[in-house]
C-alpha positions in Angstrom: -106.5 -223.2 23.5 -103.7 -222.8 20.8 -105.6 -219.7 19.2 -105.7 -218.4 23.0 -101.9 -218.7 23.4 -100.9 -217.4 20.4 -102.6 -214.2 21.3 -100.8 -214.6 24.7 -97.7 -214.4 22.9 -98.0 -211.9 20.5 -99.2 -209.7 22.9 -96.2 -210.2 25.1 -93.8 -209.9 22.0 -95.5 -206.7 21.0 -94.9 -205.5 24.7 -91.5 -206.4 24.6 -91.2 -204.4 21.0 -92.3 -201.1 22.8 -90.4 -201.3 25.8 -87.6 -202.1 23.5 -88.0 -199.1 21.4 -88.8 -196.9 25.0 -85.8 -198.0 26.2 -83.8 -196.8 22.9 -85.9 -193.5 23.0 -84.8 -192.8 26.7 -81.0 -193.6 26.6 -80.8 -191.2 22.8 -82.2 -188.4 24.8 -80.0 -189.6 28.3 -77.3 -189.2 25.5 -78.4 -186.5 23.6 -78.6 -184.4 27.3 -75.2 -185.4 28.8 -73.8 -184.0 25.2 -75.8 -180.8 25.6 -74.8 -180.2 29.5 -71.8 -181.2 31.9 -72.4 -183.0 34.9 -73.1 -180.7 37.6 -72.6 -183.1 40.7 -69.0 -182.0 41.5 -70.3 -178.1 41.4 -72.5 -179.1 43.8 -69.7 -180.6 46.5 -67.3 -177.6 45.9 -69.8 -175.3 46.4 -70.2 -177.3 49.8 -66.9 -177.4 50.5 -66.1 -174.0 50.1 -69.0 -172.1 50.7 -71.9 -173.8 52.2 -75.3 -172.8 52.0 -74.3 -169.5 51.1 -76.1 -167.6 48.4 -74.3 -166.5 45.0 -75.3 -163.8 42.7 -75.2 -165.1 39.0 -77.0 -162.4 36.4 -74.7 -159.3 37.1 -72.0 -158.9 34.1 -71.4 -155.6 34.9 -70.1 -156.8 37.9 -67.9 -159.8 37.0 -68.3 -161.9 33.7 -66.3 -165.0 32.2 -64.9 -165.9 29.0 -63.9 -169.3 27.6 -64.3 -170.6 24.1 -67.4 -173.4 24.3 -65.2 -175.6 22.0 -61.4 -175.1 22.7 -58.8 -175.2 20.0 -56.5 -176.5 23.0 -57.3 -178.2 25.7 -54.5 -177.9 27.6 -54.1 -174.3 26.8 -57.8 -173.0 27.0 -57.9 -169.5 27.1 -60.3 -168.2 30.2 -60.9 -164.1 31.0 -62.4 -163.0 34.2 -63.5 -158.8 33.7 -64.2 -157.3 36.8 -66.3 -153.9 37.8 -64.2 -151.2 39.7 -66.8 -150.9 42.2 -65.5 -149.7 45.6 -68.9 -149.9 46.8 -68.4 -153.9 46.3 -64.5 -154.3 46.1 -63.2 -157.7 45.5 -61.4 -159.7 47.9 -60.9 -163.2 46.2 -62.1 -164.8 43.6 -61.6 -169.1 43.0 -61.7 -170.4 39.5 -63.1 -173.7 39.0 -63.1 -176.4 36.3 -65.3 -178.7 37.8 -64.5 -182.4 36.4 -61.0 -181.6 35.7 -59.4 -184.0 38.0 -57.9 -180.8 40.5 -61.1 -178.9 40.4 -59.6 -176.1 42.1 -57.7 -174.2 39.0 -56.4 -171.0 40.6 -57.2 -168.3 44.1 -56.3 -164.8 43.7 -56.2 -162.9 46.5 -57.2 -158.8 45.8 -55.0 -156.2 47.7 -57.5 -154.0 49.7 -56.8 -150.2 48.2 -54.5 -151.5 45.8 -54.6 -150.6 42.0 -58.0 -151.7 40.7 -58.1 -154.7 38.8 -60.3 -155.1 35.8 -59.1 -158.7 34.0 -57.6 -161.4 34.3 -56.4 -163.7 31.5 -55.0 -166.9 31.8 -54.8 -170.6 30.0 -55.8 -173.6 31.7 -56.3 -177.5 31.1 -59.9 -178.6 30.5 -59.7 -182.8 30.7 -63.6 -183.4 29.6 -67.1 -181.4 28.7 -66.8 -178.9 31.4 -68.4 -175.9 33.6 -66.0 -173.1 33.7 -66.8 -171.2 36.7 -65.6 -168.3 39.0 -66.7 -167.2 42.3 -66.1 -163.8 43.9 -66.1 -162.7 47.1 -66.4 -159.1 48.1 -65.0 -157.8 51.0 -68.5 -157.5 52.4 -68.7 -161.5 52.1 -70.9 -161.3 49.2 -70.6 -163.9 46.3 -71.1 -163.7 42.9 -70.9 -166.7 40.3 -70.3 -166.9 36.7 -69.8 -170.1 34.6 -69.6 -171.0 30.8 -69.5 -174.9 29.2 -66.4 -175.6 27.4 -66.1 -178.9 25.4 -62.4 -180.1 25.5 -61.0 -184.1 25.7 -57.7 -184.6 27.3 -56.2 -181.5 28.5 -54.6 -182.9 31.4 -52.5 -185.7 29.7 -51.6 -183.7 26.8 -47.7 -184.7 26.7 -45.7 -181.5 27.1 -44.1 -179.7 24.7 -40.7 -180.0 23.2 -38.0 -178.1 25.3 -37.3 -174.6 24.1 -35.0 -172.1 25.1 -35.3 -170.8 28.3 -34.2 -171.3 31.8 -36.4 -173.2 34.5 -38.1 -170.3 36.0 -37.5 -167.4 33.8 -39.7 -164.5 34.1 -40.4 -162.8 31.3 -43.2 -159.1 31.1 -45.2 -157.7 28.3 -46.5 -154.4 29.4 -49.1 -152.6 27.1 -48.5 -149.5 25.6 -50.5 -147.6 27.7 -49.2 -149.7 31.0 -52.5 -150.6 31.9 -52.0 -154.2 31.4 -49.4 -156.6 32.1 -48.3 -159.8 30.7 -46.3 -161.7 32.4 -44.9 -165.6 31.8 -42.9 -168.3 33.8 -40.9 -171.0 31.5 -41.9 -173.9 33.6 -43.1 -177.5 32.7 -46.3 -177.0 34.8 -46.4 -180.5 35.0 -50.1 -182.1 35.8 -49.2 -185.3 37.4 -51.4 -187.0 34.3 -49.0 -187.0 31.5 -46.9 -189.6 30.2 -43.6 -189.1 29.2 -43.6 -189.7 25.6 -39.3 -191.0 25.2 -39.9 -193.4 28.7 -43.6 -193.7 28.8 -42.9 -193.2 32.5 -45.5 -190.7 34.3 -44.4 -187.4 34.9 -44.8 -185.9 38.4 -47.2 -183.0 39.3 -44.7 -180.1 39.2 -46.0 -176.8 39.0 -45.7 -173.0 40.0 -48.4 -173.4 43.1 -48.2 -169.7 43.8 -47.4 -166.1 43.0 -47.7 -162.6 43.9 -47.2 -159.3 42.3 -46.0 -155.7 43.7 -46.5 -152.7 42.0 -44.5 -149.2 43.5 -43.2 -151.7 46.3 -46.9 -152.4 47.0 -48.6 -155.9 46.7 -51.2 -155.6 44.4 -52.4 -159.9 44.1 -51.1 -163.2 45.3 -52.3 -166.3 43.6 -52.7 -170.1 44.9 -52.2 -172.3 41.5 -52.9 -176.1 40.8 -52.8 -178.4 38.3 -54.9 -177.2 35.8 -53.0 -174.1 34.9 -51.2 -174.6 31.5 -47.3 -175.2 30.7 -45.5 -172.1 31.0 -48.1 -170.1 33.1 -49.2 -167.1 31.2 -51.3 -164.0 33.3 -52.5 -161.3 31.9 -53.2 -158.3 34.4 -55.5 -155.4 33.3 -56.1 -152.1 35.7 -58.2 -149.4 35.2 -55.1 -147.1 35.9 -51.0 -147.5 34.9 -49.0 -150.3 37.2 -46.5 -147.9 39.1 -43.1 -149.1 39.1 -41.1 -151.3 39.7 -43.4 -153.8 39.2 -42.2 -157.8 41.2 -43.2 -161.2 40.4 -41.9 -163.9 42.6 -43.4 -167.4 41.7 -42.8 -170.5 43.7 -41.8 -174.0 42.7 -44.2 -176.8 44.0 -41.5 -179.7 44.7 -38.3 -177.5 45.1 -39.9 -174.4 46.7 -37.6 -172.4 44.9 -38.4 -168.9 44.6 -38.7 -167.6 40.8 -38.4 -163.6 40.7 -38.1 -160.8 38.5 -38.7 -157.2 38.4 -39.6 -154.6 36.1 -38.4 -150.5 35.9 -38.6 -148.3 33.2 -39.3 -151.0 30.7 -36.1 -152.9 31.5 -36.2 -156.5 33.0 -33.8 -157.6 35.7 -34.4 -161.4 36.4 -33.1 -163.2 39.2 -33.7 -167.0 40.5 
């Protein structure tokens, strides 16, 4: 009877071992496989939200592709680049970008001008708070969709405390135009503020405050309005690229999120006349 239980036990102990070393096994490669991917689980309620069961294209590069570094120097300054097709065939009409676990998923909307100047990139830097898909969603004006994403690695990017004040009013407008004029630069001094920093001389939160939208006129033509969020960086920085020069003037007006000021400035024959 003692021989008998002994068995008994070893057997169970053995048993225990291997579930023991199955259960290691399983939670490396649970691990090892929320290292290699993001989450996908808020994708899947945006994509809900704002489009439904509709169906996205996702191989066509020609048509739309999406830049962002897969492990960013900065996370609250990631650099993100949208190229676009001049396809008139299949013009744009809007295109969302989307960080989806940032906690504003929602990054930016821009808003295409039907027959306006063809766009052909957008640059921009954003906040990436955790290991992220990077994705953006166009819609044609003949309700197509198409879908690009990239993963980007990043810890943080949201409660970065901000930078040390520079020179600068609140608001200032300031352009970069390319040599040839067929891209634009253009930045807004503003604190950008994400609602998720900490004030690093109080250690008092610091209130969202942010430019929530712009839009741009080219020849006294709008050319793109944009809805911003949270997850654009400090001191919003767009780059604008065309397939043709911007005629002039070229406007900016940007608008405050808690003082709904207006920030505006305009551009002629290379000379900047700023007004808030």
């Amino acid at each position: 009877m003692t021989e008998t239980t002994s068995v008994v036990v070893e057997g169970h102990s053995a048993a225990r071992r291997v579930l023991a070393a199955l259960l290691i096994v399983l939670t490396a490669n649970v691990a090892a496989a929320q290292d290699s991917q993001p989450s996908s689980s808020a994708w899947q309620f945006l994509k809900d939200k704002y489009y439904g069961d509709h169906a996205m294209g996702v191989v066509d590069e020609q048509f739309m592709s999406l830049e962002a570094p897969a492990n960013t120097p900065d996370a609250a300054a990631t650099p993100v680049t949208l190229h676009f097709a001049n396809d008139p065939t299949r013009a744009i009409k809007r295109v969302r970008v989307f960080i989806d676990n940032n906690p504003s998923p929602l990054a930016a909307t821009f808003e295409f001008t039907t027959g306006a100047v063809p766009i052909t990139a957008i640059d921009m830097r954003v906040r990436v708070d955790r290991f992220t898909s990077v994705r953006a969603v166009a819609e044609t004006a003949g309700g197509d969709l198409e879908m690009r994403s990239t993963w980007v690695k990043a810890a943080g990017g949201c409660s970065v405390p901000p930078a040390a004040a520079g020179s600068g009013a609140l608001g200032e407008i300031r352009f970069r135009p390319s040599m040839d004029a067929k891209s634009l630069q253009v930045s807004i001094r503003h604190p950008n503020s994400s609602g998720f920093q900490i004030d690093p001389r109080t250690n008092a939160p610091i209130p969202a405050h942010y430019i929530s939208s712009l839009t741009l006129q080219a020849g006294g033509k709008p050319v793109l309005s944009a809805d911003l969020g949270i997850s654009i960086s400090e001191n919003p920085t767009l780059r604008i690229a065309t397939d043709r020069p911007l005629p002039t003037p070229v406007m900016i007006d940007a608008v405050d999120s808690e003082t709904h000021a207006h920030y505006s400035a305009t551009m002629a024959d290379n000379r900047v006349a700023a007004a808030q």
